[in-house]
N, C-alpha and C positions, 0 to 999 in steps of 0.2 A: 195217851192219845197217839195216834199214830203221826209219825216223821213224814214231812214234805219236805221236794227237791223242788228248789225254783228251775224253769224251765226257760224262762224268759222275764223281763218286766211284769209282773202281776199275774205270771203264769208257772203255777205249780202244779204236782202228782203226789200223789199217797197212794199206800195200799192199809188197806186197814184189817183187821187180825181174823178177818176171815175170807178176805183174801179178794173182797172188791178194791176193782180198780179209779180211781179217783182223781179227775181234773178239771182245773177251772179257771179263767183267765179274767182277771178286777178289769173292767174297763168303766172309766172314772168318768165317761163322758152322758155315761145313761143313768134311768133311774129304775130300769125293770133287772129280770133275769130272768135268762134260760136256762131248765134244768131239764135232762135226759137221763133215762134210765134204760143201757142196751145190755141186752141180754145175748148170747153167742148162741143163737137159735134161728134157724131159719133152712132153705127148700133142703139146701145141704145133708142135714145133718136129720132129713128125715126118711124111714122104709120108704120105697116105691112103693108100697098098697096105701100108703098112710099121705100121697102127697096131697100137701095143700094145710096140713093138721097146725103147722106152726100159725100161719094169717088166721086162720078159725079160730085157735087161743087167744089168738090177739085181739078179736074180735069180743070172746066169751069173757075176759078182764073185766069186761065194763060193763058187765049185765049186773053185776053187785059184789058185795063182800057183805061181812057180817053188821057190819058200821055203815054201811052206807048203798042206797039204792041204786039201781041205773042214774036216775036224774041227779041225784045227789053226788054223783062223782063227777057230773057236768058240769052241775049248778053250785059245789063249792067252790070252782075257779073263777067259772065265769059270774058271778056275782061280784067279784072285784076286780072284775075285767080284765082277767084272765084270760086263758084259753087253753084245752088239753086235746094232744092228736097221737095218733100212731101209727105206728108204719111197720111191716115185715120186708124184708129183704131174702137173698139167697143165703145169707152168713149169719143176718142178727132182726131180732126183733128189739122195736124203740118204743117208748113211752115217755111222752115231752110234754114240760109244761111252760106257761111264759107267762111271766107275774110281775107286779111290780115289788120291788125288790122287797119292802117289808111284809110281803105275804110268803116270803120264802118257805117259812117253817107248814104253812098249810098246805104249800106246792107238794113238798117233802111228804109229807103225810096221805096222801092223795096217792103218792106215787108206791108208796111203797103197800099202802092199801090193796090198791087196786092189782097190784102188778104178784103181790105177794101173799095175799090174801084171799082169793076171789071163789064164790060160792060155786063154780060148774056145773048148776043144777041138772036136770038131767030136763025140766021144760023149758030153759032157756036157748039149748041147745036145737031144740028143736026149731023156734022162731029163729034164731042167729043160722044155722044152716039153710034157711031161705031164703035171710039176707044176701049170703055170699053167695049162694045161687044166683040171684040176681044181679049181683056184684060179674059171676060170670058170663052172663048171658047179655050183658051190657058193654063188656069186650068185644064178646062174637059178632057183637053190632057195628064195631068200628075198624072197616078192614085193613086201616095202619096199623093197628094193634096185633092182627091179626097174623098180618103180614111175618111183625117181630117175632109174634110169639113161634110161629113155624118155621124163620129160619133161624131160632137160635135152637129149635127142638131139631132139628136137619145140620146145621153146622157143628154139635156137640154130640151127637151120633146116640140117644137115649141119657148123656148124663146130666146127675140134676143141676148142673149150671143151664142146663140148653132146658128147663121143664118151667112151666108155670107156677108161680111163686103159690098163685092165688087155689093149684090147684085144678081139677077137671073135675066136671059135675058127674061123674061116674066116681070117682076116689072120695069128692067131699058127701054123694050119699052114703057112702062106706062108713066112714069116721065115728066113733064114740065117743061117751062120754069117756069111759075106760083109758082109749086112747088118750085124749088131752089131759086127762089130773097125769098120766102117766108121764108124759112130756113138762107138763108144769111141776112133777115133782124131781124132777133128773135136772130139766136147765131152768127153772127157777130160783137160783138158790147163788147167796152171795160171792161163791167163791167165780160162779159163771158169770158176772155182774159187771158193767161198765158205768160210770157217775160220771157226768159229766155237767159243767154249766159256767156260763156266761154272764157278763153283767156285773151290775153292782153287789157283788159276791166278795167275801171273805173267807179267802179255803181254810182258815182255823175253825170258823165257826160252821164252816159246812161240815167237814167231816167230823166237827165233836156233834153236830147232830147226827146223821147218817149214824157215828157210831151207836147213838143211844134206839134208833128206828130199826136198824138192820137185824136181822135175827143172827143167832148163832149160826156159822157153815154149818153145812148136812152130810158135807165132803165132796170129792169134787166132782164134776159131770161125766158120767160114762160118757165114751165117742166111737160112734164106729168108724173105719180108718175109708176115706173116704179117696178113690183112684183117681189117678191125673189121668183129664180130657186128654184127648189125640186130638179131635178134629175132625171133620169132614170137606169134603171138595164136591165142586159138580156145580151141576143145576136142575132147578126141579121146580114144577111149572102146578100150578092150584086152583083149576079151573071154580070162581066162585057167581052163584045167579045174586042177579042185582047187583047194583052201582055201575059207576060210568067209568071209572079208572081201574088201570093196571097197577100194583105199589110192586114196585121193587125192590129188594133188600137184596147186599149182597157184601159179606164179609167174612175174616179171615181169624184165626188164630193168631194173638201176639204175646205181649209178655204176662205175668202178675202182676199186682201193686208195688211188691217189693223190688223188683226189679229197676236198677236207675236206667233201663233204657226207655222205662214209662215215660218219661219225659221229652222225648225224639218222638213216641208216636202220637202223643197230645198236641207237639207243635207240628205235624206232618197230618195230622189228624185236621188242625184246624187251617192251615190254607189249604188243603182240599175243599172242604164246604165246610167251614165253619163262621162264615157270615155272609152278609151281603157283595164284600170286594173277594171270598173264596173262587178258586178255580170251577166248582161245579157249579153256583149261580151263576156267574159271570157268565161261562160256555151254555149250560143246557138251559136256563131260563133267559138272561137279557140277550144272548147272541143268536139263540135257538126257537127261546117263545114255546118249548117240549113240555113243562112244569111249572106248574106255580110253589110246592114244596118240594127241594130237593138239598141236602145237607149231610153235611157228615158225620160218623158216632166214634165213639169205644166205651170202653168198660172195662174195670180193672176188678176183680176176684182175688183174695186172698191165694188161689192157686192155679188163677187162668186168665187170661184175659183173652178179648177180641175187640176188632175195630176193623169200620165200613163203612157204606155210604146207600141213602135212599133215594128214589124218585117217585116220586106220583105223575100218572101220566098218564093220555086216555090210551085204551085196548090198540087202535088203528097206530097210532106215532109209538108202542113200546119198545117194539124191534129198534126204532130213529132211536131212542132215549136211551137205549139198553147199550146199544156202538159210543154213544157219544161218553158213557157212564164210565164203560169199560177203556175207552180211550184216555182219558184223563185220570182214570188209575193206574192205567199202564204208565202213561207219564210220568206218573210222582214216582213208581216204585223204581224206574230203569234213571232219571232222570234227576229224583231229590228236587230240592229245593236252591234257586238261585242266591248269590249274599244280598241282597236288597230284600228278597223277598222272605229268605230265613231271617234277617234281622226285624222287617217287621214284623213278621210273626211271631216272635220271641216277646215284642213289644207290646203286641196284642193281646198275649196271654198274661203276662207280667201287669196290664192295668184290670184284665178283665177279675183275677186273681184279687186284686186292692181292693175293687167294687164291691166282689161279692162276698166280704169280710168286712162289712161295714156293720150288720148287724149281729145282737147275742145270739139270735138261733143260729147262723152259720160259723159263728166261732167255737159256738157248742156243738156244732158237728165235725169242726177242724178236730176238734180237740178228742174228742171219741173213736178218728178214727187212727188216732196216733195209739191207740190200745188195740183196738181191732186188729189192725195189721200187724200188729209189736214192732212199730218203726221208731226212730228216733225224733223224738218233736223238732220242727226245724223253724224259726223263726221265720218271719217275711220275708226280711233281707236275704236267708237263707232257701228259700222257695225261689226267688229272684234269680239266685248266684245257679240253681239247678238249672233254671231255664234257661239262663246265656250259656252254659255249658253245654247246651248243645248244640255242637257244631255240623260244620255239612257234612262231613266222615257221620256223625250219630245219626244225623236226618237220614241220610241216607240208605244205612240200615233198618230204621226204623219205617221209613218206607217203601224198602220193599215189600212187610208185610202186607201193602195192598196191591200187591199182584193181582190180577183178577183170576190167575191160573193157579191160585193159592188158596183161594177163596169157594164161600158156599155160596150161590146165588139162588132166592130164592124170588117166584116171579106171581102172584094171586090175582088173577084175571077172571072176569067178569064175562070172557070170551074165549 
């Protein structure tokens, strides 16, 4: 059996002999669990004629395996009330389930089914390529979405961090079957593999299952080498018919994940618009009356990041909304953050952090992403001690990335 390092109180890792990666954190006060299965596959890591291929597989998992039907890979969770979802990102595709804890061994079996097993027929494909069709055309419906997706595809200048995860209805009717066992056979396979889970879990007895479920490695995942974004700057205007609003997007290049100045642009990040008492609601909706949605972003990438800020606003006031936008970014970046105002904000992030680890599915994704990234697991307290470390020298830096003469603004008007 493979050797576990405790990591914290009730929170260990293993690797097990074919080279998945494995962690999971006993918390004594529940009676379910969360288990994840993330695979290092996603928009990344796929050709530009092929984009979109990774969400399609992830889609096609669930159409059957050999054991068990579409419904039947719904219905042996949720019969014991349960529940199985997934999700594709730019880095990894996940497959998660959440059980109460004595159904673990069935979660388990589900998971490794569905995720490593599964039939690609070639008529399933056909119906499941409809779906995400419509999956897309259900975007183009929603001009906030739309917004996003054009200035991250404008701010990363064609690369696939800035592309749609879910793909373009021109690439997904390209797509094969050929294509997806092909990608299912390259990053399907244990060595690519991340385990994760939460709950009233015993990592001895997880990974002596896992080891008996898991197939032998196949060896490791080809990659092709994949260039670091530069960026773009400017502004670029998306004249769209119908709706009543302007959205504005408008953001910059900052650090990676790994990077500890991540942590200066999440706390610079969020007193700009990151609640109700942020700089942008405060100025452009309760002083202004410009927006009723306006708030601030980032996102951190294994090899990019960015971070910005939105408004919705109608066609005639965008120009008002756009000065006042760009004003209070100018502000934080020349200006940083005041000590009253950087310590609440350290405070703010620090309870909101407690909150949103109160349950197994988000402790199951703490813990997967300490693999993903290959960071070091860092306790609560130790999450805490990042945060008061930043000081007004870090904010400061950290915010000038929102220059607005730094930035890609991108503007989807109706007019």
């Amino acid at each position: 059996m493979a050797s576990a390092d405790e990591l914290d109180r009730g929170v260990f890792r293993s690797t097990l002999p074919g080279g998945t990666e494995v962690l999971s954190e006993r918390m004594e006060s529940v009676r379910s669990v969360a288990i994840g299965f993330w695979f290092r596959q996603g928009r990344i890591h796929e050709p530009a004629a092929e984009g979109g291929v990774s969400h399609l597989l992830e889609h096609m998992v669930f159409k059957g395996t050999s054991r068990r039907s579409a419904r039947d890979l719904a219905w042996e969770l949720e019969r014991l009330g349960g529940a199985l979802d997934a999700y594709t990102t730019h880095e990894s595709t996940a497959f998660q389930a959440r059980v109460p804890a004595h159904h673990l061994d069935t979660a388990l079996d589900v998971l490794v089914d569905l995720s490593l097993q599964p039939l690609l027929r070639h008529e399933d494909l056909a119906l499941e390529r409809e779906v995400v069709l419509e999956e897309i055309a259900a975007t183009e419906e929603t001009p906030e979405e739309v917004a996003f997706e054009s200035h991250a595809s404008f701010l990363y200048g064609g690369h696939p961090y800035g592309e749609p995860i879910i793909g373009t209805q021109e690439s997904v009717e390209r797509l094969t079957r050929e294509s997806l066992v092909r990608v299912h056979e390259e990053a399907y396979r244990p060595s690519n593999l991340i385990v994760a889970a939460a709950g009233a879990v015993d990592h001895e007895v997880l990974i002596g299952r896992l080891g008996e479920a898991l197939p032998a490695d196949g060896g490791p995942t080809p990659r092709r080498e994949i260039e670091e974004p530069r960026g773009t700057t400017g502004q670029r205007r998306i004249r769209r018919e119908g709706g009543r609003q302007a959205h504005i997007v408008t953001g910059g290049m900052t650090v990676p994940y790994a990077d500890p100045l991540r942590y200066a642009v999440v706390v610079a990040s969020t007193a700009l618009g990151g609640g109700m008492s942020s700089r942008l609601f405060q100025r452009i909706r309760e002083e202004h009356g410009l927006a009723y949605s306006v708030y601030s972003y980032h996102c951190f990438f294994a090899g990019a990041g960015h971070a910005g800020a939105y408004v919705g606003t109608r066609p005639e006031t965008a120009g008002e909304a756009r000065e006042a936008l760009f004003e209070q970014l100018h502000a934080l970046a020349t200006g940083g953050l005041g000590d009253d105002e950087l310590a609440d904000t350290r405070s703010q992030l620090k309870g909101q952090t407690l909150l949103s680890l109160e349950s197994p599915a988000a402790r199951m994704s703490r813990l997967a992403g300490v693999a993903l990234y290959d960071q070091p697991y860092q306790t609560l307290d130790e999450v805490a001690a990042r945060i008061d470390e930043v000081d007004a020298d870090r904010c400061r830096a950290a915010a000038a990335f929102f220059e607005p003469a730094r930035a890609a603004t991108l503007e989807l008007s109706p007019t």
